[in-house]
C-alpha atoms as an extended CHARMM CRD file, in Angstrom:
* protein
*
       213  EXT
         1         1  UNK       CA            -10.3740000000       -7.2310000000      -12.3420000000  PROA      1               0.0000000000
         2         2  UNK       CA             -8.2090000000      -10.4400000000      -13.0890000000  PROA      2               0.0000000000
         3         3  UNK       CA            -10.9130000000      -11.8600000000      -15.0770000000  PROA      3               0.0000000000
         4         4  UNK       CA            -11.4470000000       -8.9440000000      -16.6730000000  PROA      4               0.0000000000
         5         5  UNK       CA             -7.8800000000       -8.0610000000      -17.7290000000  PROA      5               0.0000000000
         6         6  UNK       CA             -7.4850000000      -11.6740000000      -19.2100000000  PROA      6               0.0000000000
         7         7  UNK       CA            -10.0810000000      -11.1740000000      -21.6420000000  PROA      7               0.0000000000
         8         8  UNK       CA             -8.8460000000       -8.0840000000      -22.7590000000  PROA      8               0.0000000000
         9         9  UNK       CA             -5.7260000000       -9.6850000000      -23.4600000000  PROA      9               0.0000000000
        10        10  UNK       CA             -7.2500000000      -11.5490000000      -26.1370000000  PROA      10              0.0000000000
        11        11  UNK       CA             -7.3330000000       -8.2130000000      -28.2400000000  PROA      11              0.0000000000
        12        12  UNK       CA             -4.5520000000       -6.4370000000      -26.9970000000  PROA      12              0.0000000000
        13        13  UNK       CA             -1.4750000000       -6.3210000000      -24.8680000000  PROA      13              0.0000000000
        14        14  UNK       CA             -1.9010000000       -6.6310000000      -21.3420000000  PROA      14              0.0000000000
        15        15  UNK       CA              1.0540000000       -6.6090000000      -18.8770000000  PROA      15              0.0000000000
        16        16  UNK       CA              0.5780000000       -8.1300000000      -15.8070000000  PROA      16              0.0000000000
        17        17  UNK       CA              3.1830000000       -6.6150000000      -13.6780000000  PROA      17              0.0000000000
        18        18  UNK       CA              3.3210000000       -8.6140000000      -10.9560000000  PROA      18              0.0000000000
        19        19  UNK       CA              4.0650000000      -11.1610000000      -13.2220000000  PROA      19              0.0000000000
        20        20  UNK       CA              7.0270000000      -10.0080000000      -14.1300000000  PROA      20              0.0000000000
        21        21  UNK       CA              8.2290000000      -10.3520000000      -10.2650000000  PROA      21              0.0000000000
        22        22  UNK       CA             10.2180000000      -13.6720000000       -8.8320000000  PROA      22              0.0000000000
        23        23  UNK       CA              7.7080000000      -15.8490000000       -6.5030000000  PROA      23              0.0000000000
        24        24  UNK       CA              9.7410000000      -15.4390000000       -3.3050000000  PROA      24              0.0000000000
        25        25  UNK       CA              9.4260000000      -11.5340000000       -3.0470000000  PROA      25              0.0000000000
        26        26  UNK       CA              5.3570000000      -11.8050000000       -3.1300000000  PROA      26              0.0000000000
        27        27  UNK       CA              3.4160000000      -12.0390000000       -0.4070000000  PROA      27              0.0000000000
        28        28  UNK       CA              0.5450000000      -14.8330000000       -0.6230000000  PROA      28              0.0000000000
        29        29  UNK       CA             -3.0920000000      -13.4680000000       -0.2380000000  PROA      29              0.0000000000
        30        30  UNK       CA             -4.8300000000      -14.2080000000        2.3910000000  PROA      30              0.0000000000
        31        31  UNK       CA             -8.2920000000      -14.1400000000        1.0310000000  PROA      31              0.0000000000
        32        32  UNK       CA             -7.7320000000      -16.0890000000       -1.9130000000  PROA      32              0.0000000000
        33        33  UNK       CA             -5.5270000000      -19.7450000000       -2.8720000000  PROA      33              0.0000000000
        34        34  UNK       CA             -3.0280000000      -19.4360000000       -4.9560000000  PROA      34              0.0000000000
        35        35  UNK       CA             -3.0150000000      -15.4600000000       -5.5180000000  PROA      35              0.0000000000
        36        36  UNK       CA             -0.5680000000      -13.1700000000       -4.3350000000  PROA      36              0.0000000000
        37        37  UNK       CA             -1.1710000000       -9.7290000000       -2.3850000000  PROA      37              0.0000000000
        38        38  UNK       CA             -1.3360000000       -7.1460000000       -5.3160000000  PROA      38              0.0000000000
        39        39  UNK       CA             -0.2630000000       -4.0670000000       -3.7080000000  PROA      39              0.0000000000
        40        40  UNK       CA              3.4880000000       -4.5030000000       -4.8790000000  PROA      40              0.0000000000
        41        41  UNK       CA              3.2810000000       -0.6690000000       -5.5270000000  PROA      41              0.0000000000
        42        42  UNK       CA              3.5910000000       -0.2690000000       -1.5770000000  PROA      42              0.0000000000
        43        43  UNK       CA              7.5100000000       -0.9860000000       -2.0050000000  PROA      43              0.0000000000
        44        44  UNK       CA              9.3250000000        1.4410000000       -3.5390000000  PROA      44              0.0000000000
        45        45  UNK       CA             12.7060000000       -1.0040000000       -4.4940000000  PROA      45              0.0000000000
        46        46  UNK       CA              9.6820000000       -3.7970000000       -5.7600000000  PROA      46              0.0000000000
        47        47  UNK       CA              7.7030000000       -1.2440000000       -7.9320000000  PROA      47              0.0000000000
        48        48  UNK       CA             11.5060000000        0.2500000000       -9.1820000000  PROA      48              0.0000000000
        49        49  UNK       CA             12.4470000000       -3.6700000000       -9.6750000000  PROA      49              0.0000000000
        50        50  UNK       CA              8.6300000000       -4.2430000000      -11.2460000000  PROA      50              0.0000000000
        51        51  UNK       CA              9.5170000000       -0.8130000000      -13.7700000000  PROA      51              0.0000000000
        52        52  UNK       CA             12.5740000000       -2.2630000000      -14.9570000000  PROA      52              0.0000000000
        53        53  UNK       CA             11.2570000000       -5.1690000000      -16.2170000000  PROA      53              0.0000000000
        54        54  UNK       CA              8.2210000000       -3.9880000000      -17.6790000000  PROA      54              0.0000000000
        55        55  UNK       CA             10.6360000000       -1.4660000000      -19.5970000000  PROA      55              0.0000000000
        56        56  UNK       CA             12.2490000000       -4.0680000000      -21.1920000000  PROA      56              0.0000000000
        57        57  UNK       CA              9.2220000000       -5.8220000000      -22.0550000000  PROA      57              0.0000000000
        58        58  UNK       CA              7.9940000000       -2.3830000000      -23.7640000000  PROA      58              0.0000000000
        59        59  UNK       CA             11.4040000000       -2.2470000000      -25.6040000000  PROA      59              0.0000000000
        60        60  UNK       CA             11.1220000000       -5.3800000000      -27.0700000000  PROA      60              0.0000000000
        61        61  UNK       CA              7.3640000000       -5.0830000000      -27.7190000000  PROA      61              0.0000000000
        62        62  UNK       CA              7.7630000000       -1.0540000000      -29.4550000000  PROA      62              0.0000000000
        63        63  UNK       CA             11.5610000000       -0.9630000000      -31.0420000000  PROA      63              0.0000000000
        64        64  UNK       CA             10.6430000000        1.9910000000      -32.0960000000  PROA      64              0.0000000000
        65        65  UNK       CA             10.1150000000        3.2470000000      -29.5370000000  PROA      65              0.0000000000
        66        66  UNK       CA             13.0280000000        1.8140000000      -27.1320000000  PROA      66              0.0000000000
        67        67  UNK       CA             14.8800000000        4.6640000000      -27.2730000000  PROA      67              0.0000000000
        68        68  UNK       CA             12.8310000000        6.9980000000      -25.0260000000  PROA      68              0.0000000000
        69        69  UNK       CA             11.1120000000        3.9720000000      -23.4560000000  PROA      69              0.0000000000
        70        70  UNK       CA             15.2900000000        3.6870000000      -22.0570000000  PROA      70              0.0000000000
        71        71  UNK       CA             15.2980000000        7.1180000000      -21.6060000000  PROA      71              0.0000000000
        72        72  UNK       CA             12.0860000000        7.8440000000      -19.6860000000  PROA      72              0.0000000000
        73        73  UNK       CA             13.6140000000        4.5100000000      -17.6110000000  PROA      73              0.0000000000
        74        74  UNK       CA             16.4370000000        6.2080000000      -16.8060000000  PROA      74              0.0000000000
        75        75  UNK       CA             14.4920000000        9.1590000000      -15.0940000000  PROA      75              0.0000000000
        76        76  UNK       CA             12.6800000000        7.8730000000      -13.6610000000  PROA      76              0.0000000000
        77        77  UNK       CA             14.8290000000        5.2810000000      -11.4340000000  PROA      77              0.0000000000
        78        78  UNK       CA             15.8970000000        8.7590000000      -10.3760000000  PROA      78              0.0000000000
        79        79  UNK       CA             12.9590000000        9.5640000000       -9.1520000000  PROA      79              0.0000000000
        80        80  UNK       CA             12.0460000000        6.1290000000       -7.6250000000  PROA      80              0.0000000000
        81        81  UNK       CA             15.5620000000        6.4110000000       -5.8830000000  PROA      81              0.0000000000
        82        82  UNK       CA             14.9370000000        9.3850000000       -4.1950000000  PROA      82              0.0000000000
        83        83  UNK       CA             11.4820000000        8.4360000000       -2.5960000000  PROA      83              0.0000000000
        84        84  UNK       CA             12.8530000000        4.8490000000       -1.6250000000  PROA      84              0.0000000000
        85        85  UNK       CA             15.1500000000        7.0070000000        0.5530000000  PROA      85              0.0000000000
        86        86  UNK       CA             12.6170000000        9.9080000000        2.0480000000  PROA      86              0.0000000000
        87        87  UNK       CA              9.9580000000        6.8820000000        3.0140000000  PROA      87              0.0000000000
        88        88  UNK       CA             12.9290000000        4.4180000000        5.0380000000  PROA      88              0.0000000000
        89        89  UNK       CA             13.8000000000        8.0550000000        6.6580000000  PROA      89              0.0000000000
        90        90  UNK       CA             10.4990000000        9.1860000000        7.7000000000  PROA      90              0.0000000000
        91        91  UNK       CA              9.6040000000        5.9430000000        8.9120000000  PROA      91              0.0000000000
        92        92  UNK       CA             12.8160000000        5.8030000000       11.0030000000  PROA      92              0.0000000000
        93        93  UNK       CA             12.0430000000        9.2320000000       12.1510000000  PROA      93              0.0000000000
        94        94  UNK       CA              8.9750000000        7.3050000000       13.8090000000  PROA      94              0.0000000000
        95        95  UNK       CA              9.9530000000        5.8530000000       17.3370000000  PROA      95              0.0000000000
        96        96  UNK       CA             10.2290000000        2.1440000000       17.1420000000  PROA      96              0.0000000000
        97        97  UNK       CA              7.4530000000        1.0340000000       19.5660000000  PROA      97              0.0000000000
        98        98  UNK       CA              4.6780000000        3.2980000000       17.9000000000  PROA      98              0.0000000000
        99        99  UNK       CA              5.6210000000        2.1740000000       13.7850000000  PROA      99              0.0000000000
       100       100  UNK       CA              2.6420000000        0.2780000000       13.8990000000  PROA      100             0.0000000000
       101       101  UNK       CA              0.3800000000        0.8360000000       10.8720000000  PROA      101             0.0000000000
       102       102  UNK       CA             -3.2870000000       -0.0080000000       11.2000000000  PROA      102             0.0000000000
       103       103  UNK       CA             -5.9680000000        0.6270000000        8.8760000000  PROA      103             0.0000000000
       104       104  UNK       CA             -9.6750000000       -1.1770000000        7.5430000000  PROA      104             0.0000000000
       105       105  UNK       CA             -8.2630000000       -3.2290000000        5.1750000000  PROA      105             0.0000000000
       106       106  UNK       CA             -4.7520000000       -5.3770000000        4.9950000000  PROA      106             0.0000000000
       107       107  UNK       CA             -3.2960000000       -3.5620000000        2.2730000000  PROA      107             0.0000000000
       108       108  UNK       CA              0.3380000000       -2.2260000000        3.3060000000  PROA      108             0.0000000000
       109       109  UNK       CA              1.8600000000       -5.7080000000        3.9300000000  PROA      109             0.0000000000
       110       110  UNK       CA              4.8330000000       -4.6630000000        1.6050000000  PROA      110             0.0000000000
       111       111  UNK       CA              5.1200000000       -1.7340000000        2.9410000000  PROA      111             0.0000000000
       112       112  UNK       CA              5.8140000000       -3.0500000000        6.7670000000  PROA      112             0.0000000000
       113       113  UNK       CA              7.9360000000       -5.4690000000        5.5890000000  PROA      113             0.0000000000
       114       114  UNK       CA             10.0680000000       -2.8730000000        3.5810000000  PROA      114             0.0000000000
       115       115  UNK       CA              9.8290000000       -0.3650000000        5.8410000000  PROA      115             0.0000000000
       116       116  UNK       CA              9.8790000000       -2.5070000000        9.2260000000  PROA      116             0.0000000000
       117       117  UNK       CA              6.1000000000       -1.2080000000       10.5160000000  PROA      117             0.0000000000
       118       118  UNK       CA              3.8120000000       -3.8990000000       11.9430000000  PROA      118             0.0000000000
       119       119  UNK       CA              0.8410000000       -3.4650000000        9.9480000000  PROA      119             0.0000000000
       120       120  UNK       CA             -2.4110000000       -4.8890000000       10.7680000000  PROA      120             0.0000000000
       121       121  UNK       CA             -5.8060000000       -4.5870000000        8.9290000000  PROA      121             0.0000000000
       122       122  UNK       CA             -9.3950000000       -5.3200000000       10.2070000000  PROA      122             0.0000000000
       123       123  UNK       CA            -10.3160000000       -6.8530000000        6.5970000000  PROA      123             0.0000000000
       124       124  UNK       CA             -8.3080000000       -9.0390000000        4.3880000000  PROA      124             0.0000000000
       125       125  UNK       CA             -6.7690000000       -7.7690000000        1.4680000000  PROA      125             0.0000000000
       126       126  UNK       CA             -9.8310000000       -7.5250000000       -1.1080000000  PROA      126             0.0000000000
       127       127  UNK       CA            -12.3840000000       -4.9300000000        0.2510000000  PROA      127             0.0000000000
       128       128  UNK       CA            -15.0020000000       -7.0130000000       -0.2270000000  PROA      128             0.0000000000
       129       129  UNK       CA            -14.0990000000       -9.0920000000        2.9650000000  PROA      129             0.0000000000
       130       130  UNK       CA            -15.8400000000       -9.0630000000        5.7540000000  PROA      130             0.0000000000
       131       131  UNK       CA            -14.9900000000       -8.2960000000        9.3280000000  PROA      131             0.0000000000
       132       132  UNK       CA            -17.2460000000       -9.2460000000       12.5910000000  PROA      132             0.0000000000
       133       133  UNK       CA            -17.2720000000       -8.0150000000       16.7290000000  PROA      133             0.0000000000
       134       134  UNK       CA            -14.6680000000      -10.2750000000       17.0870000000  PROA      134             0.0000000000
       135       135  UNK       CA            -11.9800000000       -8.4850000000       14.7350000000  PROA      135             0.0000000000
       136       136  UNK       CA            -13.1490000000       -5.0640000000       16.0550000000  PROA      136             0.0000000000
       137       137  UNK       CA            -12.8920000000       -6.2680000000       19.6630000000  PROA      137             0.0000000000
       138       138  UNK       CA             -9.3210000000       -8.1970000000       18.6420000000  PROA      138             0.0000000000
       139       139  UNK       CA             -8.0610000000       -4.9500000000       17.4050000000  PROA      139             0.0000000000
       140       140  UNK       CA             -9.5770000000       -2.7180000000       20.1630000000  PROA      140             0.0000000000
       141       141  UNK       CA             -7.7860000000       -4.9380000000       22.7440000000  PROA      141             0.0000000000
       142       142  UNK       CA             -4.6520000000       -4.6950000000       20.3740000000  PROA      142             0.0000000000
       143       143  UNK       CA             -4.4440000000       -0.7560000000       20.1730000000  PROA      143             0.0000000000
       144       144  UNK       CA             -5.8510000000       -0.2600000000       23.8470000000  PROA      144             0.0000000000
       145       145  UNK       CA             -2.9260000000       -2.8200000000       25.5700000000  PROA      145             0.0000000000
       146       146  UNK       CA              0.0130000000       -1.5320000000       23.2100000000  PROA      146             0.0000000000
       147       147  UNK       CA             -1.0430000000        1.9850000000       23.7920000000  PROA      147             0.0000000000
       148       148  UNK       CA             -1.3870000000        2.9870000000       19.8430000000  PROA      148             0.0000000000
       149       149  UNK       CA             -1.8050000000        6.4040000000       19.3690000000  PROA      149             0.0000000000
       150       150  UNK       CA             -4.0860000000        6.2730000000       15.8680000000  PROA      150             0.0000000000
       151       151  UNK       CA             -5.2530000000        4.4750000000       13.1850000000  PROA      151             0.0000000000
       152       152  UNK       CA             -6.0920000000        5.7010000000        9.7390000000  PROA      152             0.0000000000
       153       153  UNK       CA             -8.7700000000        5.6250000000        7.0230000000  PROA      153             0.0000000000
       154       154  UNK       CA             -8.6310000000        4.4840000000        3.6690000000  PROA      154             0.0000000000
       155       155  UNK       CA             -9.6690000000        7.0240000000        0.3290000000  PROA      155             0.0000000000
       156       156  UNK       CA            -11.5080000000        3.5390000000       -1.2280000000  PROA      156             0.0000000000
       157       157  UNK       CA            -13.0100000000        2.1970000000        2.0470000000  PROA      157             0.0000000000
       158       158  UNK       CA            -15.6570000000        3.1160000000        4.2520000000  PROA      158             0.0000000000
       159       159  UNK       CA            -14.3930000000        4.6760000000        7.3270000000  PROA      159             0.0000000000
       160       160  UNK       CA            -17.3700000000        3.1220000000        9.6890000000  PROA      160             0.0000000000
       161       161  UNK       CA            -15.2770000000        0.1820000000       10.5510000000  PROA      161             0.0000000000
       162       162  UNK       CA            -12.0970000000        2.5350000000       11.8110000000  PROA      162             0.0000000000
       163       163  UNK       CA            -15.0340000000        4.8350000000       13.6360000000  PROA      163             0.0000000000
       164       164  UNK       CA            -16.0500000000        0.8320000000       15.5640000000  PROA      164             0.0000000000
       165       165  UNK       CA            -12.5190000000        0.8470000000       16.4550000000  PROA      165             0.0000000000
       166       166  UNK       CA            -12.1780000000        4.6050000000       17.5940000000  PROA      166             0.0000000000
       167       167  UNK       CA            -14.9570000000        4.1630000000       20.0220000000  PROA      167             0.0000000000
       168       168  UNK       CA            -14.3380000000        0.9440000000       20.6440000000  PROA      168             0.0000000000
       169       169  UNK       CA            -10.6260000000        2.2590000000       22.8450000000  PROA      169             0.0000000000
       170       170  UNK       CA            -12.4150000000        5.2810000000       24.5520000000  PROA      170             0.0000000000
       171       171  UNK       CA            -14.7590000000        3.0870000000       25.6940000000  PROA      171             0.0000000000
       172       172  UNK       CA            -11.8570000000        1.4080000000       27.2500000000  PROA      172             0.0000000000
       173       173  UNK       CA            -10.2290000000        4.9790000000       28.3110000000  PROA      173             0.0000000000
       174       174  UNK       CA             -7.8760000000        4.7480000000       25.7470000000  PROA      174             0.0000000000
       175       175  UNK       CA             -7.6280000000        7.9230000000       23.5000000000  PROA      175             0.0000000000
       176       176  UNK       CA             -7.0970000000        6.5970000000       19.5350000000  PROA      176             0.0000000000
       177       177  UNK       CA             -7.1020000000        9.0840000000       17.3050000000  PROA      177             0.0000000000
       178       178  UNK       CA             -7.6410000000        9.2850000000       13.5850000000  PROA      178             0.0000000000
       179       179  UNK       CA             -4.6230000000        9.7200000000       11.8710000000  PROA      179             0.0000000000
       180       180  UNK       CA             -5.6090000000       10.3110000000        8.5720000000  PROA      180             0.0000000000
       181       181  UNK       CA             -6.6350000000        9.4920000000        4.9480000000  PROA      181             0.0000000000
       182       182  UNK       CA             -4.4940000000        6.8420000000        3.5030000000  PROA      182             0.0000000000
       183       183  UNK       CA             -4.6860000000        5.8760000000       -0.4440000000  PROA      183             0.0000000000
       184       184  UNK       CA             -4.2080000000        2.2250000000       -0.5700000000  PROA      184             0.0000000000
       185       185  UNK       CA             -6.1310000000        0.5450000000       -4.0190000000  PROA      185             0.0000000000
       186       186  UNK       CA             -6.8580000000        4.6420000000       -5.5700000000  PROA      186             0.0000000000
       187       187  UNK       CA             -4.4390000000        7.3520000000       -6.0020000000  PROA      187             0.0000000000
       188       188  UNK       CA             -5.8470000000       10.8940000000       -5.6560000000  PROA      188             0.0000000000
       189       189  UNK       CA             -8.0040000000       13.4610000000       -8.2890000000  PROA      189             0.0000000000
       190       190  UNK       CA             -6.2950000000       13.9250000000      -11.8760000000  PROA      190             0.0000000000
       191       191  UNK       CA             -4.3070000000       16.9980000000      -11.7240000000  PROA      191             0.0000000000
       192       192  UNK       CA             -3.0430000000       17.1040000000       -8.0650000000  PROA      192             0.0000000000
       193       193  UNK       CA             -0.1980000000       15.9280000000       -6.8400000000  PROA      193             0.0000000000
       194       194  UNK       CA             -1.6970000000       12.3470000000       -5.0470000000  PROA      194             0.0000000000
       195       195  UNK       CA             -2.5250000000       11.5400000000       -8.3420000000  PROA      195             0.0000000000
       196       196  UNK       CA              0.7130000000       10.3820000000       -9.3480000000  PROA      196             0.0000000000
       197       197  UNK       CA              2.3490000000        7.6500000000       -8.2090000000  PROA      197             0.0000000000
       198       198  UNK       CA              5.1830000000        9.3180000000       -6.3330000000  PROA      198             0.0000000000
       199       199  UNK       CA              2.7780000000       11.9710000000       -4.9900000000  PROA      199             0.0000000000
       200       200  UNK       CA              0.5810000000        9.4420000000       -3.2200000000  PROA      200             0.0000000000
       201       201  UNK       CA              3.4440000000        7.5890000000       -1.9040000000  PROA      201             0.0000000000
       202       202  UNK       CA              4.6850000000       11.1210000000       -0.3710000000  PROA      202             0.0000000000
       203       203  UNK       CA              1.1240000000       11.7950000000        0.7780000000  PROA      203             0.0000000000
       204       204  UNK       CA              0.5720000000        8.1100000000        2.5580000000  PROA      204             0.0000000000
       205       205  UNK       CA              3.8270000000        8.5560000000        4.0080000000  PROA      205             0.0000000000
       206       206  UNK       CA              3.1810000000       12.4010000000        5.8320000000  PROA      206             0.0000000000
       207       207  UNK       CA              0.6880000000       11.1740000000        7.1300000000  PROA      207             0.0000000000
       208       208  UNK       CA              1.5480000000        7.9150000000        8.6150000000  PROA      208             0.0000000000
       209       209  UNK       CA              4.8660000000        9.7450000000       10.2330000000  PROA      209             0.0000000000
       210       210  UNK       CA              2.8880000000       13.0110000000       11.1650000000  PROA      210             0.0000000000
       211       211  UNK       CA              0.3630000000       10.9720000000       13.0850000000  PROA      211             0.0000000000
       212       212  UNK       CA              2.6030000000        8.4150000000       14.9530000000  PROA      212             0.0000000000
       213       213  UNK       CA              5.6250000000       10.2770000000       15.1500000000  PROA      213             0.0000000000
């Protein structure tokens, strides 16, 4: 996608909004040198921070427009505001030894660290990473000694590795359960309410807190 959004730039504007984001609140990739973990969006306050700057970019890019690129802004911080606060309450309503996150791939590393959840994933960050035994014994071991009571799939990921891991505990005699669906790099169908921004935020967070809570 990089590659293919920096040719496209040649023809039009492109914003890069990670871009727009100081160096010391991104988290480095793991899969890749010199790249930083893309899922910003995971942190509310980041993605709020990220939508103020790209607003002023806009403004300065479409004057005419700047007056209801300010406005539009201005609601919706609002909005932004008020799901920053229902996720840090939902995942506080979550006791403290069981806000432990896992899922196929390692894409809610700004979320734990906003939100104070260990997350772990059994790929890197791109999906196309690949796992072997070892990670889906490492993580069976993981879940089975720290007593984890699910684990969760992911909309744009198979779910076969998550199954490995399911079995993997009861094999063990411990009893994981699924959790969920998660949306981590897709938001949900055009026309529901997952497939906004804020609805898919609301949706990955009932789920998390109705399955660990």
């Amino acid at each position: 996608m990089t590659d293919i959004l920096e040719k496209l730039s040649k023809n039009r504007r492109v914003y890069a909004v990670g871009d727009l984001l100081p160096d010391d609140k991104l988290i480095n990739s793991t899969d890749y040198i010199d790249a930083h973990d893309p899922h910003i969006w995971f942190d509310v306050a980041l993605w709020l921070e990220a939508i103020e700057k790209l607003s002023a970019k806009l403004k300065d890019d479409y004057p005419a427009l700047a007056d209801q690129i300010e406005a539009n802004r201005k609601e919706y911080r609002k909005t932004l505001m008020v799901l920053q606060q229902e996720v840090e309450e939902g995942i506080q309503s979550i006791p403290r030894q069981q806000r432990v996150l896992i899922t196929a791939h390692d894409a809610f590393k700004y979320f734990g660290r906003a939100y104070g959840m260990d997350v772990r994933g059994l790929q890197g960050i791109s999906t196309a990473s690949e796992y072997g035994l070892r990670d889906v014994s490492d993580l069976v071991s993981f879940v089975s000694d720290n007593n984890i009571k699910a684990i969760f799939i992911e909309s744009s990921v198979p779910k076969r590795s998550v199954e490995a891991i399911i079995e993997g505990a009861r094999e063990r005699g411990h009893d994981l359960t699924l959790g969920g669906e998660l949306y981590s790099d897709a938001m949900g169908g055009e026309g529901t309410p997952e497939g906004t921004y804020t609805g898919m935020v609301r949706h990955n967070l009932n789920t998390i807190v109705n399955a660990l809570k």
